[in-house]
N, C-alpha and C positions, 0 to 999 in steps of 0.2 A: 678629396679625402673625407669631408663632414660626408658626401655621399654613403660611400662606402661604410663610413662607421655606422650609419642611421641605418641603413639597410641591414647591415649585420647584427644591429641589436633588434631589430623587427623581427627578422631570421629566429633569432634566441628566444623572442619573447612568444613564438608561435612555435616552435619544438617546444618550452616548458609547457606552454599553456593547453596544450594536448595531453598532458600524462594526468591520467586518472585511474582509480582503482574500478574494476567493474566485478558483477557479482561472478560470484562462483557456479560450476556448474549446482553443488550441491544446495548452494544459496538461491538461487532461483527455483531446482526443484521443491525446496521448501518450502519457497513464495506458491509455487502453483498446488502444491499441498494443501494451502491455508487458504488459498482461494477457494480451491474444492469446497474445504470441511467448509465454512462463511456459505458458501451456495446453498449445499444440506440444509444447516443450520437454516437458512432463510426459506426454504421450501418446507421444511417442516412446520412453522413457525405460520407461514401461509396459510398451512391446511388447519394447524391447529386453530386459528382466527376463524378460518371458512366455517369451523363446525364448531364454535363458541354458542352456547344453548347457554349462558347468563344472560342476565340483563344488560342495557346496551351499556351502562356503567361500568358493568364488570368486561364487558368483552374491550371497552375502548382503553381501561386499564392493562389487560394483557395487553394491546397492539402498542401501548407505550409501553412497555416494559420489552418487546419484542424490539422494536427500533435501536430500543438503548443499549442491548445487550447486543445488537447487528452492530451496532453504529464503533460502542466502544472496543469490538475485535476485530472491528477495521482499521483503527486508528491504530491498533496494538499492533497490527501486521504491517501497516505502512510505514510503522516510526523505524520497526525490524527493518524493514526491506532498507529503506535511507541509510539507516544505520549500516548496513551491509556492501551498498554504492559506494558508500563515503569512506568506509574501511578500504 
């Protein structure tokens, strides 16, 4: 009998432990939207660095200022995306 109950609450605790919410078709195409534009963004951003004619003060200012602005619309699309998993 203890068998039987234990196994049947394992049973239970492994049907709930599977149900999760997953993203939407349209929440995904808008993750890989945000991918895209973030890519753009960073190739542009590339060439604009490549062909920096300031001094190295000034170009290594742009290329930190380039990271920060990559770094924080990354952070901005992955909080979304979680956010969207977890809904």
């Amino acid at each position: 009998m203890k068998y039987l109950l234990l196994s049947g609450l394992i049973a239970i605790s492994f049907i709930f432990s599977n149900v999760h919410a997953g993203e939407t078709v349209t929440e995904k195409t808008e993750a890989i939207k945000k991918e895209v534009k973030r890519d753009a963004h960073e190739s542009m951003h590339r060439v604009d660095e490549a062909a920096c004619t300031g001094t190295d003060a000034e170009c290594a200012k742009q290329k930190i200022e380039h990271r920060s602005e990559e770094t924080k619309g990354v952070i901005k699309d992955k909080s979304t995306e979680m956010k969207n998993k977890v809904d």
